[in-house]
py3Dmol code that shows the C-alpha trace and the ligand (Angstrom):
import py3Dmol

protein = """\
ATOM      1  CA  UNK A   1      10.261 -23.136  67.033  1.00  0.00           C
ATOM      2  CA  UNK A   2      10.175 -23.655  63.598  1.00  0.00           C
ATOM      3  CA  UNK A   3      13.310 -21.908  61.760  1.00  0.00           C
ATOM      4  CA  UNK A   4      12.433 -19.482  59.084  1.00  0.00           C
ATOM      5  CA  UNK A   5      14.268 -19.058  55.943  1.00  0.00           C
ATOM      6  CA  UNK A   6      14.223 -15.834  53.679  1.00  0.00           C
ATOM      7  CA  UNK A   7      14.309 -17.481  50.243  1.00  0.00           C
ATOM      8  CA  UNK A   8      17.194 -20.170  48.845  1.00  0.00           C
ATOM      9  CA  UNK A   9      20.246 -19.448  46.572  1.00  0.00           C
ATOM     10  CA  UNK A  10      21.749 -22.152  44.700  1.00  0.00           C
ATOM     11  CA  UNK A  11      25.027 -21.042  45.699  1.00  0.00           C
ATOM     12  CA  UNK A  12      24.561 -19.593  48.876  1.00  0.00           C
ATOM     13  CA  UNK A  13      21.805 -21.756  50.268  1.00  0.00           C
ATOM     14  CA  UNK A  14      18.933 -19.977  52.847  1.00  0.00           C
ATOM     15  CA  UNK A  15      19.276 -16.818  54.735  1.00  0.00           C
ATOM     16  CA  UNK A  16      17.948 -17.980  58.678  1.00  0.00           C
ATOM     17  CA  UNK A  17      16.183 -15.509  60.420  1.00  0.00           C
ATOM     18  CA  UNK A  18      16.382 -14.267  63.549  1.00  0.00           C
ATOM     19  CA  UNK A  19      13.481 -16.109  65.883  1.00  0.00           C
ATOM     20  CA  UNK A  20      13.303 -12.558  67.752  1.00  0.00           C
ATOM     21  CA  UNK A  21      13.622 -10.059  65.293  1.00  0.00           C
ATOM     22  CA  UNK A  22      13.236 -11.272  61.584  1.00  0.00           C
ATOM     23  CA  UNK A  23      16.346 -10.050  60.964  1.00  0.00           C
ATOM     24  CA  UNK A  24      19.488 -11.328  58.318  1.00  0.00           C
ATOM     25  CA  UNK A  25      22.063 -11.233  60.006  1.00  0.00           C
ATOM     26  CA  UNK A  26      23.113 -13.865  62.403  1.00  0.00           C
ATOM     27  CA  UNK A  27      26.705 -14.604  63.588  1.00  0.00           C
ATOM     28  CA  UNK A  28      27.879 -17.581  64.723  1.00  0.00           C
ATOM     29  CA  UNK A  29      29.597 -17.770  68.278  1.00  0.00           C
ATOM     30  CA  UNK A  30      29.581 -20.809  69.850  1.00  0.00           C
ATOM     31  CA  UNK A  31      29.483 -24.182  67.939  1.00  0.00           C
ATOM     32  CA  UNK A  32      28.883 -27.465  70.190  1.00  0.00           C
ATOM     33  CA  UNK A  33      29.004 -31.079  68.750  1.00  0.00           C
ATOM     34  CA  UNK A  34      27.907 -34.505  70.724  1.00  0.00           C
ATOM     35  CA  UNK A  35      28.724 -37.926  69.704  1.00  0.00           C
ATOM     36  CA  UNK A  36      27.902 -41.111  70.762  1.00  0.00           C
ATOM     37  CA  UNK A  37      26.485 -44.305  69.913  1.00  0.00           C
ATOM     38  CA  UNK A  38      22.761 -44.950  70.407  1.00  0.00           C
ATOM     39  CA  UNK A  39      21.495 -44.567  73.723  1.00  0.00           C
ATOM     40  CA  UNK A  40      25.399 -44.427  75.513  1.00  0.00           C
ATOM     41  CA  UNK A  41      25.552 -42.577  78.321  1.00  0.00           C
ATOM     42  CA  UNK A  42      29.301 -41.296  77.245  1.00  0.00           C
ATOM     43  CA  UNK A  43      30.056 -39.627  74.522  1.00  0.00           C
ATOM     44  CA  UNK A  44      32.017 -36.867  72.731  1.00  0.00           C
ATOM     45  CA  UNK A  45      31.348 -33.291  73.120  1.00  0.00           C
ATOM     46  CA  UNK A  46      33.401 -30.675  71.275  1.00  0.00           C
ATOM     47  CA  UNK A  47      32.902 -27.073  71.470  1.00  0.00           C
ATOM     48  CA  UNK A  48      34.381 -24.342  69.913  1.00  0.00           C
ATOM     49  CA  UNK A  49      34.025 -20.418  70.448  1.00  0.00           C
ATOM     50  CA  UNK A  50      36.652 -17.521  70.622  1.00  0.00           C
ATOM     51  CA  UNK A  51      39.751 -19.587  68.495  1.00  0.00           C
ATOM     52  CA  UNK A  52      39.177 -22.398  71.411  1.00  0.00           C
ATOM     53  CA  UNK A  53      38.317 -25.894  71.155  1.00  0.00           C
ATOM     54  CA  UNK A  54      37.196 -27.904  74.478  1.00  0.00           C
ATOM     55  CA  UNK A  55      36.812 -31.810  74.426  1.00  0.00           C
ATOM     56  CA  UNK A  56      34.843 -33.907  77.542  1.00  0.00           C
ATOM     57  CA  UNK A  57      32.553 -36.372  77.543  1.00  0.00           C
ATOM     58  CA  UNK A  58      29.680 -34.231  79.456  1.00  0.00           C
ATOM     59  CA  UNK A  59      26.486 -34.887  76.776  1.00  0.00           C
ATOM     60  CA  UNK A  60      24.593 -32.336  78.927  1.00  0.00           C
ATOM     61  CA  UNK A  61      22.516 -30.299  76.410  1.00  0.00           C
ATOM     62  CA  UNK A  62      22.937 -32.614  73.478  1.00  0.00           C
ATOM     63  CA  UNK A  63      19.585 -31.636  71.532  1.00  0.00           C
ATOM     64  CA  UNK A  64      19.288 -35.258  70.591  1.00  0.00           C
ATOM     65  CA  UNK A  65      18.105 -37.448  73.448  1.00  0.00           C
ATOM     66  CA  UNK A  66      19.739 -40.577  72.302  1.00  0.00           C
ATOM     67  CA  UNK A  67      22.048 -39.969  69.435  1.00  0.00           C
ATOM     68  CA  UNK A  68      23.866 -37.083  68.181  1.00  0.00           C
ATOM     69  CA  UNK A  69      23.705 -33.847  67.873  1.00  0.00           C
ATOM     70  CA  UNK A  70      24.850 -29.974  66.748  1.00  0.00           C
ATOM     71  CA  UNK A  71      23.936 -27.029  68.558  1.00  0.00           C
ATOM     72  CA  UNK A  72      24.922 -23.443  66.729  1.00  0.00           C
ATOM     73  CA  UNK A  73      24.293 -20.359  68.995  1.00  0.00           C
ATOM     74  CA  UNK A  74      23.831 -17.572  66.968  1.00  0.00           C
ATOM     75  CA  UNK A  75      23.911 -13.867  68.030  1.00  0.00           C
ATOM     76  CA  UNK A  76      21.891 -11.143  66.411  1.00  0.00           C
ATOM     77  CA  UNK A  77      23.176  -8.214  64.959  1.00  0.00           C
ATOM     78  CA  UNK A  78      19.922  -6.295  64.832  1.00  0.00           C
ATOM     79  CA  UNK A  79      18.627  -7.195  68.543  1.00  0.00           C
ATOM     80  CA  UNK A  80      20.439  -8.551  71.613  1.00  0.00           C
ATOM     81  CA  UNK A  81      18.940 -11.983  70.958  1.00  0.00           C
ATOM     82  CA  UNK A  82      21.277 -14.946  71.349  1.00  0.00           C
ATOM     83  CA  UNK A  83      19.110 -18.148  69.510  1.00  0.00           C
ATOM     84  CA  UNK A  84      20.581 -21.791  69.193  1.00  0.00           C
ATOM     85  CA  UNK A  85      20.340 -23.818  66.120  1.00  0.00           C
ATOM     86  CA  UNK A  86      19.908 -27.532  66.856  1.00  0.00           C
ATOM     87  CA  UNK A  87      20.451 -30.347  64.740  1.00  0.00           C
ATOM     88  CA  UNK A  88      19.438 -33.704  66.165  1.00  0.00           C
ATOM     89  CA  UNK A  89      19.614 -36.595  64.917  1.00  0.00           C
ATOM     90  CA  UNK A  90      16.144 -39.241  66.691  1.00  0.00           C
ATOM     91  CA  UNK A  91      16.119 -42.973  65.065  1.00  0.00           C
ATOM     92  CA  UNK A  92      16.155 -42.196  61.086  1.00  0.00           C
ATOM     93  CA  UNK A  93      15.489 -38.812  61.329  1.00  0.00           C
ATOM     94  CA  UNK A  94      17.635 -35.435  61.123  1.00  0.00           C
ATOM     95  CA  UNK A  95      15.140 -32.624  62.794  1.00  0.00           C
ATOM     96  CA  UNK A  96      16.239 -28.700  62.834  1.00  0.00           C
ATOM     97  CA  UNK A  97      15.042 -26.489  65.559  1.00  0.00           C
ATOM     98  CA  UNK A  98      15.649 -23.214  66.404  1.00  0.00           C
ATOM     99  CA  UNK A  99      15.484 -21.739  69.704  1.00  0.00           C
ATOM    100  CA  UNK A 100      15.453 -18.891  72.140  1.00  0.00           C
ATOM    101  CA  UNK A 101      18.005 -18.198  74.786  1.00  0.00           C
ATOM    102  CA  UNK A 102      18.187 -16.480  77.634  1.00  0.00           C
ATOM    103  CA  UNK A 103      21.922 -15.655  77.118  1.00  0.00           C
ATOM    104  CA  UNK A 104      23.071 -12.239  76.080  1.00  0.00           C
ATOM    105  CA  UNK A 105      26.517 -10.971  75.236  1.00  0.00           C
ATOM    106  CA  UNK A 106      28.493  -8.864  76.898  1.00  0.00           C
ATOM    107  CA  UNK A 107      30.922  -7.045  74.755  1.00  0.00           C
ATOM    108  CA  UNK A 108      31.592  -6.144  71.136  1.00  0.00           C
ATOM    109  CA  UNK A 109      31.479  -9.003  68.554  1.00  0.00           C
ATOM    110  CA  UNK A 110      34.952  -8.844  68.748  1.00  0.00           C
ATOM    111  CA  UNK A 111      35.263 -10.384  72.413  1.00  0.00           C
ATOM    112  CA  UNK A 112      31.704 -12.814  72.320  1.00  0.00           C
ATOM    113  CA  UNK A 113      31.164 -14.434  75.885  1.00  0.00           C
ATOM    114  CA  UNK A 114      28.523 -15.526  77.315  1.00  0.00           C
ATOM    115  CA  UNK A 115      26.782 -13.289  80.525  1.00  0.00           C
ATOM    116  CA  UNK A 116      25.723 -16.591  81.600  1.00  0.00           C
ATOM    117  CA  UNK A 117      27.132 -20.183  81.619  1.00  0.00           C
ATOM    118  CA  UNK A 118      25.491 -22.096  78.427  1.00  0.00           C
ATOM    119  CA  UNK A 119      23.336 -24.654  80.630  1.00  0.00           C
ATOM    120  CA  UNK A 120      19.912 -26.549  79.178  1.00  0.00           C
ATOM    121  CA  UNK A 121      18.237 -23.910  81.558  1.00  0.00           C
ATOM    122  CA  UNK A 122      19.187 -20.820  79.479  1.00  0.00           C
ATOM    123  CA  UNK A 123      17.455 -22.433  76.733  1.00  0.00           C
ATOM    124  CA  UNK A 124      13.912 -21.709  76.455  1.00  0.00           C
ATOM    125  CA  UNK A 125      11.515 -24.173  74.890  1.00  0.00           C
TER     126      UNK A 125
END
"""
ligand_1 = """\
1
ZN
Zn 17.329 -10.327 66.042
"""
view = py3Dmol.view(width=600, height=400)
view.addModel(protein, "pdb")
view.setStyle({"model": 0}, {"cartoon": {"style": "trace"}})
view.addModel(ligand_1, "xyz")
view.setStyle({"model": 1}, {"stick": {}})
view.zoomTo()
view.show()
């Protein structure tokens, strides 16, 4: 869906808003980044969550389908929504989409984790 922005600050850029709620305030929990050259089957995927970096090669929910790409999954501190903010990059252009999940946490914002396994399924269109 299209993301939704509550105004723009010079110095602080736009608020995002939550796709379920409308609400402000979004934390980041998971950040997930996919490199490769055009149309490679390999790449680089880096993810990051909880003070832990993980490196493969598995491009498996890269939102770009042939170059690379930035997923953000943000958790909402006004509804249990967890969204993901892609950033894809498709020939010359850089597209922004903001999606749905079906993943939830389960404990504080203090110990984030996923209920379920961050697959392409748990990502609703
Ligand atoms: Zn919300």
């Amino acid at each position: 869906m299209q993301p939704i922005f509550n105004g723009y600050d010079k110095n602080y850029g736009a608020a995002l808003l939550c796709p379920s709620c409308g609400g402000y305030y979004l934390h980041h929990e998971r950040v997930e980044i996919f490199e490769r050259s055009e149309d490679a089957d390999t790449g680089l995927h880096v993810a990051v969550t909880q003070g832990k970096v993980t490196t493969d090669n598995n491009l498996a929910g890269n939102p770009s389908g042939r170059r690379h790409g930035l997923s953000v999954y943000l958790s909402c501190e006004d509804c249990p929504a967890v969204s993901v903010l892609h950033i894809s990059q498709h020939k010359g252009f850089t597209n922004v989409n903001l999606l749905e999940t079906e993943l939830s946490l389960t404990s504080s914002r203090n110990g984030f984790s996923f209920q379920n396994t961050v697959t392409d399924d748990a990502i609703k269109g």
